[in-house]
N, C-alpha and C positions, 0 to 999 in steps of 0.2 A: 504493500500500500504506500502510494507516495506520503510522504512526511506532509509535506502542507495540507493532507487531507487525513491524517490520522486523528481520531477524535481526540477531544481532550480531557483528560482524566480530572477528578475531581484533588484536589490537594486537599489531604488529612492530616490529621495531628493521629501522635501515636498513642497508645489505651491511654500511658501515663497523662501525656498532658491533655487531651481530650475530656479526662474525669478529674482535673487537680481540683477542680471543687469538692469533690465529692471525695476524695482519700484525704484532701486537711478538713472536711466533715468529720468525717472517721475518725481520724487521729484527736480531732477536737472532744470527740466522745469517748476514746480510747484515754486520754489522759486525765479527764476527770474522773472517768470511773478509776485510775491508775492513785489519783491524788486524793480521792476519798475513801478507798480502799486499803490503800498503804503510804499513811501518811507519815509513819518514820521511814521506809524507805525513801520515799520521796526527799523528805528533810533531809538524807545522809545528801543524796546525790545534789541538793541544793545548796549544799553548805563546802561542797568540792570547790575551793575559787582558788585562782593563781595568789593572792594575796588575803590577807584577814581584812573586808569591809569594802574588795576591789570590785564585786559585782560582775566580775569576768569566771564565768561559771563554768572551768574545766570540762568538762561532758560535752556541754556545749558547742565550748570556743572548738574542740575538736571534729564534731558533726560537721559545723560552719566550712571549715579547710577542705572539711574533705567533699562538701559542695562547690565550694569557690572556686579553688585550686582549678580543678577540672576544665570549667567554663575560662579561667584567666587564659588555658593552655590555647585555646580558640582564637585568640586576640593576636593580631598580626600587627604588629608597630610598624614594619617594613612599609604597609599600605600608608602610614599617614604622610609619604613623601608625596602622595598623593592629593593632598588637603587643597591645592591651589587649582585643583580640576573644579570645577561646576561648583564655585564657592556658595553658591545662594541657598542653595539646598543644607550646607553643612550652615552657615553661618545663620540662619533661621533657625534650625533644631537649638542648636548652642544659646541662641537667644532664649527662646520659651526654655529652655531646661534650667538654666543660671539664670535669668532677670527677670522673668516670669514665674513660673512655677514654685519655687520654696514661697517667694512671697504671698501668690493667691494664694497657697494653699494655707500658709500662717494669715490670712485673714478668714477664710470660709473655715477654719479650724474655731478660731477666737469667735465668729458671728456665732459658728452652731453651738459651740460647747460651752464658752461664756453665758451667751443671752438666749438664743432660739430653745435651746435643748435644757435651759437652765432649771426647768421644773425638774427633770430627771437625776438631773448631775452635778453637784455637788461642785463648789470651788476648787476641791482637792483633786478629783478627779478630770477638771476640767483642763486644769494643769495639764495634769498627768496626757490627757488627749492629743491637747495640743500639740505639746514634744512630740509626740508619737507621731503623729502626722505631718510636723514639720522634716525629721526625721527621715521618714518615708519620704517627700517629695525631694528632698535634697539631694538623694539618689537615682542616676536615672539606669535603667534597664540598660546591661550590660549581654546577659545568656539568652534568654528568652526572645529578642527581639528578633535573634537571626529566624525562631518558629514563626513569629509575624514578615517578618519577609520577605518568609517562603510563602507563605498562605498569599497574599497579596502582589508576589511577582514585579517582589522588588529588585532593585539591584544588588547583588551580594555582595560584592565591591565595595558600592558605595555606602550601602549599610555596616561593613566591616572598615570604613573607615571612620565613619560618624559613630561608630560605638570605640573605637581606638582613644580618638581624641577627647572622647566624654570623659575615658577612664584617667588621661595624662591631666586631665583637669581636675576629675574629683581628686584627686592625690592636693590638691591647695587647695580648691573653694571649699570641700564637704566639712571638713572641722571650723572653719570661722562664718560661714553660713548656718551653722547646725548654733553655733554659740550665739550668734547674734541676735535668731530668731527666736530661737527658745525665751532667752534671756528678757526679750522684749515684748514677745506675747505671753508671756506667763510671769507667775510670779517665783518659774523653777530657776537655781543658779544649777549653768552646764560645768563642771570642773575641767577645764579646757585641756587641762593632763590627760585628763581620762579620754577625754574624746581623742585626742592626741595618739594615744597610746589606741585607740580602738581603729585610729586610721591607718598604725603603724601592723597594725595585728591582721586584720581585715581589710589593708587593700595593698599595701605597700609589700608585706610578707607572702601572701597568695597570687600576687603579680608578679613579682620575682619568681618565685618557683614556678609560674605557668611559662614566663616567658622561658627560662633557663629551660625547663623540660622540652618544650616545643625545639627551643632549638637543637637540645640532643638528639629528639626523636628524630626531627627532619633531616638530620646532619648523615646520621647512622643509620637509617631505615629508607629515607626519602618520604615528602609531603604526602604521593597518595599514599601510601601505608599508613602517616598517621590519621590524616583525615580518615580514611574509608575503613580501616579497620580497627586502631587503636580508641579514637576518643567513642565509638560507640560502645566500647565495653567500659571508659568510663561511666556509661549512661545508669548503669543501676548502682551505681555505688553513690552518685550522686542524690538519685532517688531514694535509696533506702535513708540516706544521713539525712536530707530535708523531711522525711514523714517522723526520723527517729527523733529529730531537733523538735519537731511542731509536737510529739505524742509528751516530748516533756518539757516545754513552754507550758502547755493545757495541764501537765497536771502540777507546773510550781504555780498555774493561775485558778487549778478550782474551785479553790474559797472564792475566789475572787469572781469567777464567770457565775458561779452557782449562783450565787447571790445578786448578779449582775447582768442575767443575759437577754434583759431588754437593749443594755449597753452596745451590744455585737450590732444590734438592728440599726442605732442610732448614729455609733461611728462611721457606718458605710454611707451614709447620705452623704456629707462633706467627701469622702473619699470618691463617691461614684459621679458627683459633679466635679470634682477634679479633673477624673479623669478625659471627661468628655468636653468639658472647656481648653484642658490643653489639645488636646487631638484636632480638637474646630479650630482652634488659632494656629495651627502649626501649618492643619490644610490649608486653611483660608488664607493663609500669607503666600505656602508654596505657587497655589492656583495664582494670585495677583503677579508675583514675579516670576510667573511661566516657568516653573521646575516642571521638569518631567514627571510622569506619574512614578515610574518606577525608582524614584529618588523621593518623590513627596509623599507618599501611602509606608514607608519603612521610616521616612521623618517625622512624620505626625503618631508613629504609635512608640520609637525613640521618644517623644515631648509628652506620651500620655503614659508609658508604663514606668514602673521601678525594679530598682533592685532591690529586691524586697530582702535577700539573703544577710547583704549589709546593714541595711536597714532595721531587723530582728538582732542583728549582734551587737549594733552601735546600741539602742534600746536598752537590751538588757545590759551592756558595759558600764553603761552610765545610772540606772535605775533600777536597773535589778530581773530578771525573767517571771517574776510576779506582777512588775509593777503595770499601773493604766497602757504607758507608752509602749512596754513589748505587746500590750493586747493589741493595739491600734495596727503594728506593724503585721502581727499574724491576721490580724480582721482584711489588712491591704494582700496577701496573698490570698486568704477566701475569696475574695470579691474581684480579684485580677484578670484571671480567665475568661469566664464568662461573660465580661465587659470588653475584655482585649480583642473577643472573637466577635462582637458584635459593631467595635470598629473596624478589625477586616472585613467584614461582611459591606460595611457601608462603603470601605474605599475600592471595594472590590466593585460595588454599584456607578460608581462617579468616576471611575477612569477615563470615560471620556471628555470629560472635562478640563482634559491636562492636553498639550498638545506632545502630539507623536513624536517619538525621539527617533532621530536614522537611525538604520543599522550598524 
């Protein structure tokens, strides 16, 4: 059959991310019954920290690497020699991710959980919300975005370069944006050590080793070997570490959910308008300065998703994996999928809105 007439297959997500709602469900209900059940087990495995009162939770911090690592190995620095090709595309994303994004989101944080939601929630907790969510948006999607543009038939290139240069960024903005924000919509003080030491642990340490690994691997096996065979058998080691990480987040937060779980319903409002005001401005800019589809549709869900991984480690590093702020961050991995896929679905509708790019 000639190829220009070959039909076109439908692009799937595989079991994993196709159901991530529904296995951090699970793990949500798997950890409370785990925290109400065995509540001094639990207590040993919370009180594991690298330091007495450091809030960096051994068990944890290890699950975290062994997701990270993985996705860092992905990351091609090589491609950002590339950054001066079709700047409008990358320097739009760049925009809504640092000048946009942390800030609307420390405002629709502070509207809902200070005054809108204020019957429900408590000053203490509202705090506690806020950082969470500031938190969350100050991180932008790093692993996950290459699944959205593959779904939406973006360019991989160019998506592998706009996720390059987000990471060489978060490495300065994430800890004085994370201090700034917090500090200024709440009444929580961030210990800028600690955030310091979370950025040093959690991006700097698992970038290193990704890049260092990639390059052994490529050097002494050759690229398609790692791509095509290696990093997919990292794929369930990753998986198993993020459902083990979320099964005991949910049970160091059962007291806290059980008693709370009109809370899960409330945080996702602010969060799911988030997501969809940055996704509309990232499109909406791309379309006005005629970016390509296949660079605008992988730029607007870069500006709409997180890295939710760092996001749940900086949380607990600084507050603890009980406190309101890691709930906010595992509530932003609940609600991420099934929002992420209903903006490929829309960018996948309005591609012709974008003009055609040659061959």
């Amino acid at each position: 059959m000639d190829a220009a007439l070959a039909p076109i297959l439908p692009k799937r997500l595989n079991l994993f991310e196709r159901y991530l709602t529904v296995w951090v469900g699970l793990c949500m209900v798997a950890g409370i019954l785990l925290g109400q059940s065995a509540p001094a087990a639990v207590q040993l495995l919370r009180s594991m920290e690298f330091g007495q009162g450091s809030h960096v939770n051994f068990p944890i911090a290890v699950l975290i690497w062994l997701m990270i690592i993985p996705m860092m190995t992905k990351v091609d620095f090589a491609a950002v020699r590339d950054v001066g090709k079709r700047p409008r595309g990358l320097l739009t994303t760049l925009f809504v991710n640092w000048i946009v994004k942390p800030f609307s989101m420390a405002f629709l944080a502070w509207l809902f959980f200070r005054f809108l939601f204020s019957t429900w929630i408590t000053p203490a907790d509202a705090d506690q919300y806020i950082a969470g969510a500031i938190i969350l948006a100050a991180a932008p999607c790093t692993a996950m975005v290459f699944v959205w543009s593959y779904l939406t038939d973006g360019d991989p290139a160019y998506t592998l370069v706009q996720v390059s240069v987000n990471d060489l960024i978060m490495l300065v903005l994430f800890a004085p944006l994370v201090a700034f924000l917090v500090n200024g919509a709440s009444s929580l003080h961030v210990p800028y050590e600690v955030l310091l030491y979370s950025v040093l642990a959690f991006i700097v340490i698992p970038l290193t080793l990704g890049l260092l690994l990639r390059q052994w691997f490529i050097r002494n096996h050759g690229k398609e070997w790692f791509e095509q065979t290696l990093l997919p058998r990292f794929a369930p080691v990753t998986i198993v570490a993020l459902l083990a990480t979320l099964v005991l987040i949910f049970a160091f937060q059962a007291d806290n959910i059980s008693g709370k779980g009109w809370h899960v319903a409330l945080i996702a409002v602010p969060l799911l308008l988030q997501v969809y005001f940055n996704a509309s401005l990232t499109y909406g800019l791309m379309k006005w300065l005629k970016v390509p589809y296949a660079v605008a549709a992988p730029g607007a869900l870069i500006g709409a998703s997180n890295f939710f991984e760092l996001a749940v480690a900086t949380a607990i590093a600084l507050f603890g994996a009980e406190s309101g702020a890691a709930l906010v961050t595992v509530v932003g991995v609940l609600v991420e999928v099934p929002v992420m896929l209903s903006v490929c679905a829309a960018c996948n509708r309005t591609r012709d809105w974008f003009p055609a790019e040659a061959a």
